[in-house]
Backbone of each chain as ProteinMPNN parsed JSONL, in Angstrom:
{"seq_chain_A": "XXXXXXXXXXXXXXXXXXXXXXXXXXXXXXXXXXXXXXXXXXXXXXXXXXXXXXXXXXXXXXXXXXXXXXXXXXXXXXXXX", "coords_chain_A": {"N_chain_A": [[90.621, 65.902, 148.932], [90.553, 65.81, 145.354], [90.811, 68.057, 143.192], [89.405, 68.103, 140.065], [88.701, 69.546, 138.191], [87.965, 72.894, 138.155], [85.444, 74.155, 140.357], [81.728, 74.486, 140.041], [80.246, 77.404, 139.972], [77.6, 79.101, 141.441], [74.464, 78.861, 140.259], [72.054, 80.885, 139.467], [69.041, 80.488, 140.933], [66.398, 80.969, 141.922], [63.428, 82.365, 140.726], [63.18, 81.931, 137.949], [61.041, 81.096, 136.6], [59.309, 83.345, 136.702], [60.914, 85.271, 135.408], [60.791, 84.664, 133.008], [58.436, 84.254, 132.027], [57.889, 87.226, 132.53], [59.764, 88.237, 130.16], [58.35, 87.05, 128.287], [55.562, 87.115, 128.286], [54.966, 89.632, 127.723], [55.796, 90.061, 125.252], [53.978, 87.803, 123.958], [51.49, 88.859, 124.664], [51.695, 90.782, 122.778], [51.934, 89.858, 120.352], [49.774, 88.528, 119.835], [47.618, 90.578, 119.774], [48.427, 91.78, 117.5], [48.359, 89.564, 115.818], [45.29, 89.746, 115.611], [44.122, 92.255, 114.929], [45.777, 92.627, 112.312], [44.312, 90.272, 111.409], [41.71, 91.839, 111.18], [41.646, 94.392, 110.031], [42.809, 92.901, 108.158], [40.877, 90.964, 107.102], [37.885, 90.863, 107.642], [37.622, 93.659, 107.588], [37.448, 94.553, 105.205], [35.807, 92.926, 104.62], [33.299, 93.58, 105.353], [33.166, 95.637, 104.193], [32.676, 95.307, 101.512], [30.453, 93.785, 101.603], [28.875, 96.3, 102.595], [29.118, 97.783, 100.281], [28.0, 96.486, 98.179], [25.223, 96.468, 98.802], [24.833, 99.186, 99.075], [23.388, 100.212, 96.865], [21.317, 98.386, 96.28], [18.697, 97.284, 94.448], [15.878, 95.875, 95.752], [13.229, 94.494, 94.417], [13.949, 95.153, 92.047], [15.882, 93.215, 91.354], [14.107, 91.013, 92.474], [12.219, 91.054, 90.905], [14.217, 90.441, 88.488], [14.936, 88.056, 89.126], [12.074, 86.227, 88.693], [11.865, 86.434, 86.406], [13.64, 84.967, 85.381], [12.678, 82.64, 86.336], [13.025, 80.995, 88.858], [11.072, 80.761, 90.867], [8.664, 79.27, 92.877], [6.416, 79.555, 93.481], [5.767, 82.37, 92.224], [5.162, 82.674, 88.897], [6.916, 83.718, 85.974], [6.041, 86.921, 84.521], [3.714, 87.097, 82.302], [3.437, 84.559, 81.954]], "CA_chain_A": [[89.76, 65.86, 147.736], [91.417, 65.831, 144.268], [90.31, 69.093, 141.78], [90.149, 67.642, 138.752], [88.113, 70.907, 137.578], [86.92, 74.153, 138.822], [84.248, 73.638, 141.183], [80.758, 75.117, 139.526], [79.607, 78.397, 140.866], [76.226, 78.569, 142.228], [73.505, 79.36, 139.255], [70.572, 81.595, 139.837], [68.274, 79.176, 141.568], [65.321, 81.695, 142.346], [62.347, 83.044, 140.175], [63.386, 81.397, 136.982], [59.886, 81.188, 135.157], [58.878, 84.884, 136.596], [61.905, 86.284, 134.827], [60.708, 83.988, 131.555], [57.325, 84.95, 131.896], [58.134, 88.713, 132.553], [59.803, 88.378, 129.093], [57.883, 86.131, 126.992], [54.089, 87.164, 128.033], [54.397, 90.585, 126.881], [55.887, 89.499, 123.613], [52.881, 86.942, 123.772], [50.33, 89.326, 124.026], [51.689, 92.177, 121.455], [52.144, 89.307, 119.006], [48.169, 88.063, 120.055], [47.18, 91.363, 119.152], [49.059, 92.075, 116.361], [47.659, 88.912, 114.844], [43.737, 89.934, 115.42], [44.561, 93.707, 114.573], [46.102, 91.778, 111.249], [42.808, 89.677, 110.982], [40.436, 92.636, 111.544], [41.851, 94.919, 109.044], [42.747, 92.101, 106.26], [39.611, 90.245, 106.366], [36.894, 91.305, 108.617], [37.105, 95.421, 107.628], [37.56, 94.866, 103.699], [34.766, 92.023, 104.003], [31.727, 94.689, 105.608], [32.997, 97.128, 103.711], [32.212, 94.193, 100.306], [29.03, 93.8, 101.787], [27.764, 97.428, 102.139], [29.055, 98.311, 99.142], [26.922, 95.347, 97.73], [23.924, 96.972, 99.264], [24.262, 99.93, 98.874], [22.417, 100.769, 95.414], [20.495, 97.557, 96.027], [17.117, 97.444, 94.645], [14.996, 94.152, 95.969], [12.118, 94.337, 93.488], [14.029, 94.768, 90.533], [16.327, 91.663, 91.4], [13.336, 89.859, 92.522], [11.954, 91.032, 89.605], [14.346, 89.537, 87.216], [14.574, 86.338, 90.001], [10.963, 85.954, 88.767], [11.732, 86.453, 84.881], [14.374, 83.501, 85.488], [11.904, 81.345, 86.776], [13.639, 80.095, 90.04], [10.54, 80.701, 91.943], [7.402, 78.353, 92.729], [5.393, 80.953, 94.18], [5.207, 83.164, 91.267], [5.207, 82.106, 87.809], [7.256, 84.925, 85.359], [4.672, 87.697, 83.517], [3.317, 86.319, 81.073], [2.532, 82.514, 81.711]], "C_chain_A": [[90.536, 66.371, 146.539], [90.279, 67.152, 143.596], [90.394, 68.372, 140.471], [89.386, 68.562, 137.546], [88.264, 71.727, 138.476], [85.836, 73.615, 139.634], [83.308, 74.67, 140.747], [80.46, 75.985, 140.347], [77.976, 78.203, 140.659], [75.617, 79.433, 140.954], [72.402, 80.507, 140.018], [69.628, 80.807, 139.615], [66.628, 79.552, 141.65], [64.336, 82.44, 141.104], [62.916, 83.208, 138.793], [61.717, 81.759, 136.123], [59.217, 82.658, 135.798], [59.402, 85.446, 135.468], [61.329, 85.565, 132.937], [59.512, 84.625, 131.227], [57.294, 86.541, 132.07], [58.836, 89.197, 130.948], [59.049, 88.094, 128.126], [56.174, 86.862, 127.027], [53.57, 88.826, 127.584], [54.397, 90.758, 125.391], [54.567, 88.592, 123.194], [51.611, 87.788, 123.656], [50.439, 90.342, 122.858], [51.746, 90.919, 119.927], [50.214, 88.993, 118.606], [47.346, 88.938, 119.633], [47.147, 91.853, 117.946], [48.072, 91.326, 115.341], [45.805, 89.235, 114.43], [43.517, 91.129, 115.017], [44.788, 92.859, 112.836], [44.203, 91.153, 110.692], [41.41, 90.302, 111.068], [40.394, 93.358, 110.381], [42.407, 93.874, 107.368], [41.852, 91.76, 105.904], [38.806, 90.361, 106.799], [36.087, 92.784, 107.799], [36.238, 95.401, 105.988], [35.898, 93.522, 103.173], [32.913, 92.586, 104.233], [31.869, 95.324, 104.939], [32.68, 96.536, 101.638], [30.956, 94.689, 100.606], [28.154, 95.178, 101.852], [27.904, 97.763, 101.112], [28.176, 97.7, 97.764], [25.846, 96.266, 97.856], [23.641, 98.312, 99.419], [22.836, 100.454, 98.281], [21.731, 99.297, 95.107], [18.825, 97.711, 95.426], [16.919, 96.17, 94.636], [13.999, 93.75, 95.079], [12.525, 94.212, 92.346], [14.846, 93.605, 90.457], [15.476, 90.899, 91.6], [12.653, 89.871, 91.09], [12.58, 89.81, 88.084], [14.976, 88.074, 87.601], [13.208, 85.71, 88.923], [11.144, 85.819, 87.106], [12.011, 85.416, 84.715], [13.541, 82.535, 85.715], [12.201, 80.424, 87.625], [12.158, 80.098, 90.769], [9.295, 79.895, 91.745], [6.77, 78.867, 92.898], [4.433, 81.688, 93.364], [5.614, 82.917, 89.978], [5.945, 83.545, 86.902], [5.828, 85.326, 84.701], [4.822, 86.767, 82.571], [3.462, 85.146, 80.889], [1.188, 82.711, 82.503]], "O_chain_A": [[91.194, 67.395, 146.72], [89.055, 67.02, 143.607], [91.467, 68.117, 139.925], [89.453, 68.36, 136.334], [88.676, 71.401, 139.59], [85.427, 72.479, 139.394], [83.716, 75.82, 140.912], [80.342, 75.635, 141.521], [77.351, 77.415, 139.949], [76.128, 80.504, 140.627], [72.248, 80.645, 141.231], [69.276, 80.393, 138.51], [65.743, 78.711, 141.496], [65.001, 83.317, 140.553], [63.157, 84.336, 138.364], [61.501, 82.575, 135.227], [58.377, 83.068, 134.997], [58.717, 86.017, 134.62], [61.601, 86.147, 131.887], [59.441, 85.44, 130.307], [56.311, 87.022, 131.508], [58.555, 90.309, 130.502], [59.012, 88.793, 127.112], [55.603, 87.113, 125.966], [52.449, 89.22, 127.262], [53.596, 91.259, 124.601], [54.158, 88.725, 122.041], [50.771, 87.573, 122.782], [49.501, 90.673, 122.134], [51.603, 91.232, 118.745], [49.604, 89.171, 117.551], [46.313, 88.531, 119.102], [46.156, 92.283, 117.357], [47.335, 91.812, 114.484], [45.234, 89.027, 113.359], [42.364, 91.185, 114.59], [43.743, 92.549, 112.264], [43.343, 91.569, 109.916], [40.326, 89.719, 111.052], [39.433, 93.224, 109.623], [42.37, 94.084, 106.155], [41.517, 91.911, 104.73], [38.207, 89.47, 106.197], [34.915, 93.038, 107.519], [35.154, 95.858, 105.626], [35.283, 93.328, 102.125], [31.859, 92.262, 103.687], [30.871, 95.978, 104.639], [32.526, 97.345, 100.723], [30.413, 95.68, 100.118], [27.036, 95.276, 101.348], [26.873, 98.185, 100.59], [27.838, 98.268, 96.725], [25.571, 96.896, 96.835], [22.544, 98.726, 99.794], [21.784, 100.864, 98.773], [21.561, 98.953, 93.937], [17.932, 98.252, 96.079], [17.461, 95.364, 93.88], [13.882, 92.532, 94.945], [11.97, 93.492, 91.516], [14.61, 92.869, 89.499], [15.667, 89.819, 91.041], [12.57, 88.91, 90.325], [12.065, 89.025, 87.287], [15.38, 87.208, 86.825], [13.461, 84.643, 88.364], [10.426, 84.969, 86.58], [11.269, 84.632, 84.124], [13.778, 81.453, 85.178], [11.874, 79.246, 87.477], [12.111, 79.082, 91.463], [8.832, 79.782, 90.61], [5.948, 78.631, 92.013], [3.208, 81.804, 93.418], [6.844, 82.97, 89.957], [5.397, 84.592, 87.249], [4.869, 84.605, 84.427], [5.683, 85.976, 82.187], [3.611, 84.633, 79.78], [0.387, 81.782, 82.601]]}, "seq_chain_B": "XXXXXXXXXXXXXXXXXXXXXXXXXXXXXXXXXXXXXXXXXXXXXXXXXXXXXXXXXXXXXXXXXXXXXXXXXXXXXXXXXXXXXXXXXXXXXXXXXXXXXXXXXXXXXXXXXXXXXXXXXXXXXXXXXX", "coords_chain_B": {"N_chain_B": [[44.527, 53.966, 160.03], [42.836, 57.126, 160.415], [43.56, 60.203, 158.975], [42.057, 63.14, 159.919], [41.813, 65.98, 160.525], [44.797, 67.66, 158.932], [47.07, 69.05, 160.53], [47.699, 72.185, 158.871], [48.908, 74.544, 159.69], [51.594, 74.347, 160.773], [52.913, 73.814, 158.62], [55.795, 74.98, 156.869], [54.699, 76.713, 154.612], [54.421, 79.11, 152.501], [53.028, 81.836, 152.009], [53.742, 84.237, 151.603], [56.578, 83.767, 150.088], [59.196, 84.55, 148.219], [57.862, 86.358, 145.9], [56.068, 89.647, 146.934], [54.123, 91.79, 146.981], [52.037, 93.321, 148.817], [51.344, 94.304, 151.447], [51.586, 92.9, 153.286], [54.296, 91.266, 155.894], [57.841, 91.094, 153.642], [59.242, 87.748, 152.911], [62.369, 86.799, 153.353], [65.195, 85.503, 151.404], [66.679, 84.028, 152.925], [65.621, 83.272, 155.105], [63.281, 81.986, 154.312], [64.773, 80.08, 152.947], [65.478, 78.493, 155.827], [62.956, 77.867, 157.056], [62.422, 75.742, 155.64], [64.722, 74.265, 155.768], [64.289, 73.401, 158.136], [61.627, 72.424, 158.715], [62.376, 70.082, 157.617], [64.082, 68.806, 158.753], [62.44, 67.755, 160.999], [62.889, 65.346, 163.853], [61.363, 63.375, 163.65], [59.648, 63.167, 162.005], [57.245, 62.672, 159.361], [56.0, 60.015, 156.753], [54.042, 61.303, 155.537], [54.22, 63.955, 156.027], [56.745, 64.259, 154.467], [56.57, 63.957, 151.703], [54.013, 65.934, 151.477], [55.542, 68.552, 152.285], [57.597, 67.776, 150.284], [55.736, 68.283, 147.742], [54.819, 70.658, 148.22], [57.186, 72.342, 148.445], [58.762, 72.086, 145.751], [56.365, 73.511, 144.094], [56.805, 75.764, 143.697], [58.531, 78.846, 142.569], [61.579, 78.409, 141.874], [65.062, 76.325, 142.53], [64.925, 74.267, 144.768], [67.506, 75.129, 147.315], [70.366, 73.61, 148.024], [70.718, 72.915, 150.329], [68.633, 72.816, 151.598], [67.384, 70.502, 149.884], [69.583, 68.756, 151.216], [68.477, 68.907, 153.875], [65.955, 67.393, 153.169], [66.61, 64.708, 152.13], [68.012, 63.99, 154.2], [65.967, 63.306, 155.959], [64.861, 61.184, 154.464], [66.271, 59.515, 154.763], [66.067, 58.744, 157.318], [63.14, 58.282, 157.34], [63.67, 55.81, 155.852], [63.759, 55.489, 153.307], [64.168, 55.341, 150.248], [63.558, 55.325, 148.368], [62.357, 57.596, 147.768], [64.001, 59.81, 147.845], [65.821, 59.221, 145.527], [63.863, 60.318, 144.197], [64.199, 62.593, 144.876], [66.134, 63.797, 143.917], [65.404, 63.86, 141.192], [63.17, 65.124, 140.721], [64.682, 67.997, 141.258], [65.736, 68.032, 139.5], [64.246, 68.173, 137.093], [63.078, 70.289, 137.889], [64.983, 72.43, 137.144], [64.542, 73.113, 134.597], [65.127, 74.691, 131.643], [67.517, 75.073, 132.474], [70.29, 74.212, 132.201], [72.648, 74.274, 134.1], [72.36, 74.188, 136.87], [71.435, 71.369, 137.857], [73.864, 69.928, 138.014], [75.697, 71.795, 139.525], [74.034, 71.31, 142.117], [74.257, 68.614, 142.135], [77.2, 68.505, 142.781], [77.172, 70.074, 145.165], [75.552, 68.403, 146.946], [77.046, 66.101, 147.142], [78.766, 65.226, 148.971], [76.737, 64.853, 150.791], [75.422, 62.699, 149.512], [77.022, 60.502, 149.205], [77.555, 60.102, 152.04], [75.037, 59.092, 152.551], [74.825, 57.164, 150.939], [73.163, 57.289, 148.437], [72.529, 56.876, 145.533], [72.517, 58.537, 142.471], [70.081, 59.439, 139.854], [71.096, 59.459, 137.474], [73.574, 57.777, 138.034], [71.926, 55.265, 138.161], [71.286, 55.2, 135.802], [68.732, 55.738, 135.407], [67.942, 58.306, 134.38], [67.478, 58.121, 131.554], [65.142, 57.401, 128.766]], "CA_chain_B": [[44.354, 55.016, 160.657], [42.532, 58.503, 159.436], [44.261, 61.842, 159.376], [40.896, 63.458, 159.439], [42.987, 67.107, 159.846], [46.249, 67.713, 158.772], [47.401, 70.661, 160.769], [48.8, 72.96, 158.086], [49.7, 76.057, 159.905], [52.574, 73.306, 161.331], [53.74, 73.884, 157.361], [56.311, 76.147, 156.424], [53.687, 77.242, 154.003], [55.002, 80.717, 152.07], [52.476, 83.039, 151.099], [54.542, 85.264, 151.751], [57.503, 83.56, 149.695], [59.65, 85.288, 146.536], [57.396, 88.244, 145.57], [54.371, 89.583, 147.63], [53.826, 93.107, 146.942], [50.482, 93.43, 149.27], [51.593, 95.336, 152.524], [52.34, 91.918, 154.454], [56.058, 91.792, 155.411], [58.097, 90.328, 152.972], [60.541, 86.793, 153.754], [63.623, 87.169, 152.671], [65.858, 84.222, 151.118], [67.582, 83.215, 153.827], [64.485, 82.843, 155.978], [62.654, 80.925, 153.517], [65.306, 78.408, 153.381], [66.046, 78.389, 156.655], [62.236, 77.262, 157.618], [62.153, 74.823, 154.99], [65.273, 73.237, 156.616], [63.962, 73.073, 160.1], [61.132, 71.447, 158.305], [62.633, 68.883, 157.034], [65.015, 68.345, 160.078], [62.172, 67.118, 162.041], [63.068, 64.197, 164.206], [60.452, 62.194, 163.834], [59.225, 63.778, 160.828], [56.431, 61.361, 159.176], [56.105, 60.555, 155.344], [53.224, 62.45, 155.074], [54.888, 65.571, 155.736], [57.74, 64.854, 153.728], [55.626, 63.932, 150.725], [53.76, 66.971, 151.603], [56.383, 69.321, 152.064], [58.486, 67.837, 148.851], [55.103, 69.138, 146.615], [55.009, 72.066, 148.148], [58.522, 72.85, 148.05], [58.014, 71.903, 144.581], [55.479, 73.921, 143.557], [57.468, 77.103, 144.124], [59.139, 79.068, 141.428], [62.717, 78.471, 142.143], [65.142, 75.177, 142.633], [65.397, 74.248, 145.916], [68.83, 75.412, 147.573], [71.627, 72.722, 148.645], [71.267, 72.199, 152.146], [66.852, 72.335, 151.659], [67.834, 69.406, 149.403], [70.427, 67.879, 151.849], [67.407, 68.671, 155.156], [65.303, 66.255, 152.866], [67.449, 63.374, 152.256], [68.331, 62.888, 155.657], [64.331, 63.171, 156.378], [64.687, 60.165, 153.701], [67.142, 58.423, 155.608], [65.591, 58.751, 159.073], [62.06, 57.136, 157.023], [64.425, 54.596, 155.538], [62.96, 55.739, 152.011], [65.517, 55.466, 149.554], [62.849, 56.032, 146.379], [61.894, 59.511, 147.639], [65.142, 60.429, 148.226], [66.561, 59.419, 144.012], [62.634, 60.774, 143.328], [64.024, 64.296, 145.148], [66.548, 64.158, 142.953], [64.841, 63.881, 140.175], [62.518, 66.668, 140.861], [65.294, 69.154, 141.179], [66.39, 68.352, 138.131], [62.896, 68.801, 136.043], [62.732, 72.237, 138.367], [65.632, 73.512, 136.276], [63.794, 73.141, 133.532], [66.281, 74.553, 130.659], [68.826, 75.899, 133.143], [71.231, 73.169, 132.536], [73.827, 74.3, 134.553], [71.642, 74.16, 137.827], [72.072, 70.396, 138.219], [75.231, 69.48, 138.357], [76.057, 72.976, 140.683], [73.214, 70.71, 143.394], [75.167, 67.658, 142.97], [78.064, 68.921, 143.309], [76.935, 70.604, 146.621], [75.351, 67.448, 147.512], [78.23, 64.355, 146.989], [79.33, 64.278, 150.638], [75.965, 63.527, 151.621], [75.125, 61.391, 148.865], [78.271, 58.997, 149.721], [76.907, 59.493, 153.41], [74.302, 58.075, 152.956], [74.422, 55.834, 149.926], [72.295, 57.5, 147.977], [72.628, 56.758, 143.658], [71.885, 59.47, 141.226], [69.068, 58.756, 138.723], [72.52, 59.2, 136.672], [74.128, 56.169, 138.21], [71.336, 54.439, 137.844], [71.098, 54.923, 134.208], [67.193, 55.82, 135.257], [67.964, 59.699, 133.461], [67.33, 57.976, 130.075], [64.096, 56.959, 128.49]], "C_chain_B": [[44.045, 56.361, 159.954], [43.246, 59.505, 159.792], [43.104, 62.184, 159.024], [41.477, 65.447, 159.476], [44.287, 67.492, 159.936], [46.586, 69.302, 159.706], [48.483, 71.259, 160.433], [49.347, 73.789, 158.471], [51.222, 74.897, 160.634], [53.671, 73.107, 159.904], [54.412, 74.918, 157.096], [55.753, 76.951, 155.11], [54.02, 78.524, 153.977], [53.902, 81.356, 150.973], [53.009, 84.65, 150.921], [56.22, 85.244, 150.936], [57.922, 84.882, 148.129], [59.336, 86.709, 147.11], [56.174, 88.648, 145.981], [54.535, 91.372, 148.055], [52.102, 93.603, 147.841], [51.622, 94.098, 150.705], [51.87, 94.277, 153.746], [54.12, 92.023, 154.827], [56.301, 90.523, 154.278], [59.174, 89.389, 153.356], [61.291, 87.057, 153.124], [64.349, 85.607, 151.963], [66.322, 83.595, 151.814], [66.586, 82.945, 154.85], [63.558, 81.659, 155.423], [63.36, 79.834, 153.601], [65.568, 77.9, 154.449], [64.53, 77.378, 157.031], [62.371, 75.684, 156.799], [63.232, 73.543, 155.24], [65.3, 72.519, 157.161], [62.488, 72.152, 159.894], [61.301, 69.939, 158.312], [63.406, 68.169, 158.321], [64.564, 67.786, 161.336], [62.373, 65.83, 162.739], [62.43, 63.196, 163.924], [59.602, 63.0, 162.883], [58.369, 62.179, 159.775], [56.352, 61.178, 157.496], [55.239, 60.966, 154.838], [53.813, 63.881, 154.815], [56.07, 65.439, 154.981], [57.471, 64.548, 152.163], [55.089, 65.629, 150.681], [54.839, 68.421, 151.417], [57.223, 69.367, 150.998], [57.342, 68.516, 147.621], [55.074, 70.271, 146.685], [56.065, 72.954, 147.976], [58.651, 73.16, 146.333], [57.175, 73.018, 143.765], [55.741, 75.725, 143.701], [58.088, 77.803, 142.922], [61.043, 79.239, 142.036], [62.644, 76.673, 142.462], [65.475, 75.051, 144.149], [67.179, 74.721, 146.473], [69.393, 73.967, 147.794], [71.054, 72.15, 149.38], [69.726, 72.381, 152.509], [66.898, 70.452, 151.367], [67.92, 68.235, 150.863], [69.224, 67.024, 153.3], [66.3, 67.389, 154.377], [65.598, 65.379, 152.439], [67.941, 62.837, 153.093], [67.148, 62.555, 156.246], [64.071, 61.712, 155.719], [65.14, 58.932, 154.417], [66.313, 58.187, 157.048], [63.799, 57.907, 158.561], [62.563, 56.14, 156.206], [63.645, 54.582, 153.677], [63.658, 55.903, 150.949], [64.867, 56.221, 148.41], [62.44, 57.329, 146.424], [62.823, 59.815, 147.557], [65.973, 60.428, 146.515], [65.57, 60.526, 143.506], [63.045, 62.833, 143.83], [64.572, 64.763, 143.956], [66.783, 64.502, 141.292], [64.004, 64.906, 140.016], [62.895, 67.355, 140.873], [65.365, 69.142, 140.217], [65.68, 68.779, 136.955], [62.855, 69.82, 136.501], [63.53, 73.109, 137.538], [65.144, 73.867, 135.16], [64.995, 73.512, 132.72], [67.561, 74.903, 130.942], [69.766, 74.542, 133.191], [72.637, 73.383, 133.585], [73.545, 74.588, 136.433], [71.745, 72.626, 138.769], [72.628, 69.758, 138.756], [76.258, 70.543, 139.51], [75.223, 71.73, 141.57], [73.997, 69.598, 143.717], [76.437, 67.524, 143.283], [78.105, 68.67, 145.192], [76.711, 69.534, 147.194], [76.345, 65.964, 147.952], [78.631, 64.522, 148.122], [78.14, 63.722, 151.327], [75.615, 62.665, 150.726], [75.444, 60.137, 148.958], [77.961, 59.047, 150.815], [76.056, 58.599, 153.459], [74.04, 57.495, 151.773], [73.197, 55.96, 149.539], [72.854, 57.407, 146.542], [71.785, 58.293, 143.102], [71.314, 58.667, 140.251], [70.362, 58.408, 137.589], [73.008, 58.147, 136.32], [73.447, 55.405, 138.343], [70.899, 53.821, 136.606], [69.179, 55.36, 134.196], [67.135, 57.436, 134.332], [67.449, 59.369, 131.937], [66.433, 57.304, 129.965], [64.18, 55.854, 127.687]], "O_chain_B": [[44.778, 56.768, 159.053], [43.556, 59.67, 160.971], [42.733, 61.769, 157.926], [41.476, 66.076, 158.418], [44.845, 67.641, 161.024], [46.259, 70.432, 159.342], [49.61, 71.246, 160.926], [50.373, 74.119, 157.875], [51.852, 75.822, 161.146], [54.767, 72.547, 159.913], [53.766, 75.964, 157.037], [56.473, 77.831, 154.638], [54.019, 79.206, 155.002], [53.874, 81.389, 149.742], [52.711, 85.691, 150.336], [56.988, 86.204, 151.006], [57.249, 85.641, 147.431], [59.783, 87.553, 147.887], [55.176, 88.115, 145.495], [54.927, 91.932, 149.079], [51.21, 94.202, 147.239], [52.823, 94.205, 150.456], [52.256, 94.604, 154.869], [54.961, 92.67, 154.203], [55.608, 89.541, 154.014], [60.078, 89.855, 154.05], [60.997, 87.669, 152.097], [63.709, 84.587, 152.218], [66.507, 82.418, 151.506], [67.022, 82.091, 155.621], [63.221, 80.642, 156.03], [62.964, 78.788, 154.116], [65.962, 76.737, 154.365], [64.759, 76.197, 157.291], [62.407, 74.63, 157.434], [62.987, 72.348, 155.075], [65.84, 71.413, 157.163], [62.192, 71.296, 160.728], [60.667, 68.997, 158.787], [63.176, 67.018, 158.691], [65.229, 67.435, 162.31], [61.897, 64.941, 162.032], [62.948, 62.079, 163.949], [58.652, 63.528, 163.462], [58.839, 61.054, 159.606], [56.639, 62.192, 156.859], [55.317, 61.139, 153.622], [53.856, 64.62, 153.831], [56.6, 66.521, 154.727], [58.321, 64.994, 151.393], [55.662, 66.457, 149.974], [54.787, 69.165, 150.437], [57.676, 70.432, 150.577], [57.813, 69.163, 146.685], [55.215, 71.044, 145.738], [55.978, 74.08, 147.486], [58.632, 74.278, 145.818], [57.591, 73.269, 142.634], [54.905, 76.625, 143.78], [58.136, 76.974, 142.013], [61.482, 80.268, 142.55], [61.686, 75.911, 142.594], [66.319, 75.796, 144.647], [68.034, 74.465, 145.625], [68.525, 73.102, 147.671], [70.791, 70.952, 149.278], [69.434, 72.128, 153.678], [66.628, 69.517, 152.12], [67.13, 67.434, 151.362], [69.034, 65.865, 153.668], [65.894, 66.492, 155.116], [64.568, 64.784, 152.12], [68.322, 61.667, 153.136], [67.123, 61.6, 157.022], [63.211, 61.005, 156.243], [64.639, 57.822, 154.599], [66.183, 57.068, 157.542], [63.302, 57.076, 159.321], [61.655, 55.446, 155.75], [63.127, 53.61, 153.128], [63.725, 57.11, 150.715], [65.244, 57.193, 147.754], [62.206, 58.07, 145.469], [62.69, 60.664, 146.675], [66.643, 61.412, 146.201], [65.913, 61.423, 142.735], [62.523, 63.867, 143.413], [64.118, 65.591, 143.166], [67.638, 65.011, 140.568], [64.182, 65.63, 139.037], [62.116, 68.254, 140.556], [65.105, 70.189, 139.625], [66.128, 69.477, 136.045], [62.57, 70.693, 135.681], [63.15, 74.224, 137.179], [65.341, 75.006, 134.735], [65.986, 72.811, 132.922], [68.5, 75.042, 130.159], [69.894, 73.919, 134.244], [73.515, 72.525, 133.676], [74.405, 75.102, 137.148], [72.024, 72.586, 139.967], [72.336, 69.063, 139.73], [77.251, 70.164, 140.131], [76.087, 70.88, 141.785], [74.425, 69.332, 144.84], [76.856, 66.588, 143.964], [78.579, 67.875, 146.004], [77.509, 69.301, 148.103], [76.234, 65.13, 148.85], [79.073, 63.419, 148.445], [78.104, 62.744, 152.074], [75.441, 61.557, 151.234], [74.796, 59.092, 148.886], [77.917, 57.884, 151.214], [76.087, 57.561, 154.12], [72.847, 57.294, 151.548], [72.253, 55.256, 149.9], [73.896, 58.055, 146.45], [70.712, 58.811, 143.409], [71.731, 57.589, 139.828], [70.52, 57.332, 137.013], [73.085, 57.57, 135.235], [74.007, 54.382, 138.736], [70.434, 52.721, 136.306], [68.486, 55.287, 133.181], [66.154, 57.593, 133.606], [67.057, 60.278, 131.205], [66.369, 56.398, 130.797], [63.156, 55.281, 127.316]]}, "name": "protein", "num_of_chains": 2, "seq": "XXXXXXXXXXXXXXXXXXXXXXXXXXXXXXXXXXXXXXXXXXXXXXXXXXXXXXXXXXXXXXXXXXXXXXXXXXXXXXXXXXXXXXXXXXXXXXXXXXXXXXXXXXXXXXXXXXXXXXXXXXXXXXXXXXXXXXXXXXXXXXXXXXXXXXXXXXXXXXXXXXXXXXXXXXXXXXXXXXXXXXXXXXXXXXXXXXXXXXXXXXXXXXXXXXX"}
């Protein structure tokens, strides 16, 4: 038999996608977290914390109130018609 | 004719293969391939079981060794099956998945029986290309 190379040594044949998956799926979940951690505190936290601050010092009567001055409603006609 | 049951314990069937941290014993590498040999090396080995045994082999995390290979290409030859036998070799080669250098180490190992038994690589068939 003629050489006309090196003859290839033997690869590592055995527990190929363990060793991929033993790398990749913890990177996969810290990134998975990262991103919803990310999407909790950018737009989630700052968007309840909109809304109570909305509602706090709400009053309902005096907005419906001047709802009712406006004249959006069918219900109740503003004072004085 | 029905195969109404296959009798699997008759499969070198590895639940016990690789990695099996549960308190069973564990096989070792050279046992594993060794059954999967003696598998294939049956005389009168039918193409159910070597269908069978090529998915399950298959379905393993690792590429088959050499001389697993070699035990199922003469299983090919002995059912006069030439298309399982390019189709093994085609399956090793998707098993490497990006390990390119996995391959050409098998056919290496393999070219004395390939020229035994006049078997083509998807290669030399030109079938490798879409």
């Amino acid at each position: 038999m003629s050489y006309s190379k090196m003859s290839l040594a033997k690869p590592v044949m055995r527990g190929l996608l363990g060793k991929r998956l033993r790398f990749h799926l913890p990177i996969a979940f810290a990134l998975s977290l990262m991103a919803a951690a990310a999407f909790k505190f950018g737009v989630t936290e700052p968007r309840k914390r909109a809304y109570a601050d909305f509602y706090k010092n709400y009053d309902a009567t005096k907005e419906f109130n001047n709802m009712r001055e406006a004249g959006i409603f069918e219900s109740v006609r503003p004072t004085g018609k | 004719m029905v195969r109404e049951r296959r009798d699997l314990y008759s499969l070198p069937d590895a639940p016990l293969a690789s990695r099996c941290y549960s308190h069973s014993k564990v096989e070792t590498d050279e046992e594993f391939d060794a059954r999967w040999v003696t598998y294939f090396s049956k005389p009168d080995i039918d193409a159910w079981e070597l269908k069978k045994g090529m998915n399950t082999l298959i379905g393993y995390d690792l590429v088959p060794e050499p001389k697993i290979v070699d035990s199922a290409l003469r299983a090919c030859r002995r059912l006069n099956d030439l298309a399982s036998a390019i189709r093994i070799l085609e399956a090793v080669k998707d098993k490497s998945g990006p390990h390119k250098d996995i391959y050409p180490y098998l056919i290496q190992e393999l070219k004395p029986t390939l020229t035994e038994l006049g078997i083509s690589t998807p290669e030399e068939l030109g079938m490798d290309k879409l």
